[in-house]
C-alpha positions in Angstrom: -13.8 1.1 -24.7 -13.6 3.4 -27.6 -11.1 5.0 -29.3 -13.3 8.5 -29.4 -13.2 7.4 -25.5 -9.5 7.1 -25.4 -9.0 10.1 -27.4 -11.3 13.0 -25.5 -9.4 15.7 -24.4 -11.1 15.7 -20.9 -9.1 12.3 -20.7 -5.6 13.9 -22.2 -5.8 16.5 -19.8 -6.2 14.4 -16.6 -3.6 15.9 -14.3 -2.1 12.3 -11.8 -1.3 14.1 -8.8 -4.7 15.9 -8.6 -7.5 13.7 -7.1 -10.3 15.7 -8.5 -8.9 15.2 -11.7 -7.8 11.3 -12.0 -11.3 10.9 -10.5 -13.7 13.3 -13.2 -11.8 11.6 -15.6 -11.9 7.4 -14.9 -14.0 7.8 -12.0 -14.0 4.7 -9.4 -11.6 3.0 -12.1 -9.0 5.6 -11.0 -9.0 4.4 -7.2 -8.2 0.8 -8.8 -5.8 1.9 -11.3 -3.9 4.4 -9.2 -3.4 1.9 -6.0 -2.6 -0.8 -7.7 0.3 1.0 -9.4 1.3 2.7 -6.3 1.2 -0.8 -4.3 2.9 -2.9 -7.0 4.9 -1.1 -9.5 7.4 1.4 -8.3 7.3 3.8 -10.7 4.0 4.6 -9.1 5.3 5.8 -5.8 4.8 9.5 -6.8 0.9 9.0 -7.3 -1.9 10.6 -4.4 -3.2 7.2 -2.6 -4.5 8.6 0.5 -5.7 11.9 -0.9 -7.8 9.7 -4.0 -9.3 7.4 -1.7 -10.6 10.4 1.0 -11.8 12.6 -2.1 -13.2 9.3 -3.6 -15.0 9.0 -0.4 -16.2 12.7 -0.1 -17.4 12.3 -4.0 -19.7 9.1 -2.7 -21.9 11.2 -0.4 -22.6 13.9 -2.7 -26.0 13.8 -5.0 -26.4 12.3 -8.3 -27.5 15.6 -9.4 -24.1 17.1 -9.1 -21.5 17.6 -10.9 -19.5 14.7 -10.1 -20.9 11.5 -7.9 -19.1 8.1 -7.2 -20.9 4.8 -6.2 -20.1 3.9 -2.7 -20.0 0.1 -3.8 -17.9 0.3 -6.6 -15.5 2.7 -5.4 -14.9 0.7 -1.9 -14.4 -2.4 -4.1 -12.4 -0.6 -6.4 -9.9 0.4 -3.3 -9.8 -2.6 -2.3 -9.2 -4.7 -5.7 -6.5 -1.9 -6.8 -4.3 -2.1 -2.9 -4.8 -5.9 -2.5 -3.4 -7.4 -6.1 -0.5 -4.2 -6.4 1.0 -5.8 -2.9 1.0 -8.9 -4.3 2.2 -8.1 -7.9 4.9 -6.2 -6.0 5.7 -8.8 -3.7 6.1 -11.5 -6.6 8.3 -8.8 -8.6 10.3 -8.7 -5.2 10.7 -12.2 -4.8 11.5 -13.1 -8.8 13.6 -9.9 -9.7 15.5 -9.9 -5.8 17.7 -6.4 -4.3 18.5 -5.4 -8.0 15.0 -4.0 -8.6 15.2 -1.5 -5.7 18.5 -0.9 -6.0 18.3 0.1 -10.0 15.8 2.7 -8.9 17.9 6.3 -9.2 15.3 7.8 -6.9 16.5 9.5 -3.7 13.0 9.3 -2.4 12.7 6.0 -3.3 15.7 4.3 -1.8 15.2 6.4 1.3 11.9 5.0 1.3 13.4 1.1 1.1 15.4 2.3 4.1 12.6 3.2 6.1 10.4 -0.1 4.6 13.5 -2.3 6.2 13.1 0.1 9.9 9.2 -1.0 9.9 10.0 -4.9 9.3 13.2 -5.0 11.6 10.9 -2.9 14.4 7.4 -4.0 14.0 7.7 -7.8 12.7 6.2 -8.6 9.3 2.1 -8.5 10.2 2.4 -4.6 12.2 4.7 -3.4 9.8 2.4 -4.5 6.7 -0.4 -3.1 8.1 1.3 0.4 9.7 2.9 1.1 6.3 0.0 0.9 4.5 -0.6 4.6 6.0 3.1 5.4 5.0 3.4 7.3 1.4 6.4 5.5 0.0 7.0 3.1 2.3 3.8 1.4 1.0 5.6 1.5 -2.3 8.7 -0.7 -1.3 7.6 -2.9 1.3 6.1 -5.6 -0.9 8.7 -6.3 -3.2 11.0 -6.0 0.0 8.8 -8.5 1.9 9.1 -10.8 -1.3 13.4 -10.4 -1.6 13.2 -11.0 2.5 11.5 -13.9 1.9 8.6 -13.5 3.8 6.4 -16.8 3.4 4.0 -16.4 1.0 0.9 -17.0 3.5 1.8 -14.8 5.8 2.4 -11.9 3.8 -1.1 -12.7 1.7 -2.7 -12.3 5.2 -1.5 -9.2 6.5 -1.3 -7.3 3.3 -5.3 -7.9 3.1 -5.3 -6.8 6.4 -3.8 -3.4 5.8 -5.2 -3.0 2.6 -8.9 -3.3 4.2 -8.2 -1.5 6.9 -6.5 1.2 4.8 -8.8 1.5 1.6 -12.2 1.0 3.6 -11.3 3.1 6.4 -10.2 6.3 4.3 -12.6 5.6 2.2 -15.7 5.8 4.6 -13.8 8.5 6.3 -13.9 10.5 3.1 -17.9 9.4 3.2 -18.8 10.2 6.5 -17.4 13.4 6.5 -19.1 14.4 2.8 -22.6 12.9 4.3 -22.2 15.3 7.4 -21.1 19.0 6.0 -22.9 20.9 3.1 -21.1 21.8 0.4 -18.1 19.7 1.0 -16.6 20.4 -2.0 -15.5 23.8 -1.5 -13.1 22.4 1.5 -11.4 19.2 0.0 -7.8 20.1 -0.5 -7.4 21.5 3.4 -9.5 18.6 4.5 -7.8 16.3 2.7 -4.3 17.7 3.9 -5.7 16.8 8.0 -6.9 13.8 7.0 -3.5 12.7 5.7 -1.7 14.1 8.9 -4.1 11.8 11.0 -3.5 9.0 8.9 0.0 9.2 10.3 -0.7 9.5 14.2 -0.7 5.5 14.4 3.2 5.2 12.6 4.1 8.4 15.0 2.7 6.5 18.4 4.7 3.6 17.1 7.8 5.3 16.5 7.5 7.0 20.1 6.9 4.5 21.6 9.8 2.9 20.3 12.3 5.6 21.3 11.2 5.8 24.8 11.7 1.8 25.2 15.6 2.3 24.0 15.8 5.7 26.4 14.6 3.6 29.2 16.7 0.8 28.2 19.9 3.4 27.9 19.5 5.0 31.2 18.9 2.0 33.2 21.8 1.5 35.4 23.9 -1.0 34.4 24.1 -4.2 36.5 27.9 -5.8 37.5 27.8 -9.2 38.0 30.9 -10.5 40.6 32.2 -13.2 38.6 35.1 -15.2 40.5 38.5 -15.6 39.4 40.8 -18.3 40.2 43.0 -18.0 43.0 41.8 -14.7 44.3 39.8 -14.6 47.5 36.6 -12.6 47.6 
C-alpha cells in the first residue's frame, strides 16, 4: 500500500454512510472493513451494513466494462471474514471490559440498542437471538459484547454467530446479486431498491415479535383457574 495510495483524493473524499462511495473507493475491502467495525467495535454502529453488502452484491453482477465491478468471490468472503471476526472481537471486548463498556457509551441510540440486544436474548435464547439480530441495525452492534458480559459459553456463541453471520452476509449478498443479474441497468434504481430490501430484512424479527405478543395476549385473556384448596376445620 502506498502512500500516493493513501493520499488520493478519491480516497479522502469517501463519504461512510454512502455505499457507493465506501465501495468505489476500497472496493470488496470495504464490505470487510465496514462489518467488522460495525460487529465488533461500537463506535461502528452508525455505519450502512445491510445497504453495503446488497449494493456490494448488485455491483458483482454488473460487467467488467463498467464503471465499477466487484468479484463475487472476494466480496462474499470478504462479508463473511469482516461479520464473523467483529462478533468475536466484540464478544471478547464484552467479556474482558464487562457492563462498563456499554454503559460508558453517551449514545441514546446506542444504549437503547443494548436494551433491545438484552429483549432478543431474554425472548429468543442465545442461538435465535444471534442469528435474528444479525438483521437488526444496532442491535447487531451490542449483542456480542453483551453475549460476552452475560457469559455466554464461548462455543456456543462461536456457533451461532457463524451461523447468522453466513446466513446474513451470503444471503444479502446474493440477494444484491440476483437482483443486479436479473434487471438492466440496475444502477439507476439502488437507493429505493436498497431501502425494500432493508424493510424485508426485517419481516423475520417483526414475525418474531408478533408472534410473541399474541402468546402473552392469549396467555392474559385466558380465564384464570381457582384451585379449592382446603382449610382446616371448615367443611366443604
Amino acid at each position: 500500500m502506498t502512500a500516493s495510495w493513501l493520499a488520493s483524493p478519491h480516497l479522502l473524499a469517501v463519504n461512510l454512510l454512502n455505499p457507493t462511495s465506501l465501495l468505489s473507493a476500497l472496493g470488496a475491502l470495504a464490505v470487510l472493513i465496514v462489518l467488522f467495525c460495525e460487529t465488533g467495535l461500537l463506535l461502528g454502529f452508525f455505519l450502512p451494513g445491510d445497504s453495503l453488502l446488497l449494493t456490494a452484491g448488485v455491483l458483482c453482477a454488473t460487467t467488467s466494462k463498467s464503471g465499477l465491478h466487484l468479484s463475487i468471490w472476494a466480496t462474499l468472503t470478504a462479508g463473511a471474514v469482516g461479520a464473523l471476526a467483529g462478533a468475536q472481537v466484540g464478544y471478547l471486548l464484552g467479556a474482558k471490559a464487562g457492563r462498563p463498556l456499554l454503559e460508558r457509551s453517551g449514545s441514546p441510540r446506542l444504549r437503547s440498542a443494548v436494551t433491545r440486544a438484552e429483549a432478543f436474548l431474554s425472548r429468543y435464547g442465545i442461538g435465535k437471538a444471534l442469528v435474528l439480530a444479525r438483521f437488526v441495525p444496532l442491535v447487531r452492534t451490542v449483542i456480542n459484547p453483551l453475549a460476552g458480559i452475560s457469559g455466554v459459553p464461548a462455543r456456543t456463541f462461536a456457533l451461532w454467530q457463524a451461523v447468522g453471520g453466513l446466513v446474513w452476509t451470503l444471503g444479502v449478498t446474493l440477494a444484491g446479486y440476483a437482483l443486479g443479474s436479473s434487471v438492466s441497468n440496475i444502477d439507476r434504481y439502488l437507493l429505493p431498491i436498497i431501502a425494500v430490501v432493508i424493510v424485508v430484512s426485517l419481516i423475520p424479527v417483526l414475525l418474531e415479535i408478533l408472534r410473541g405478543r399474541r402468546g402473552r395476549l392469549r396467555m392474559t385473556r385466558a380465564p384464570a383457574v381457582r384451585l379449592a384448596i382446603p382449610v382446616p376445620g371448615r367443611r366443604t
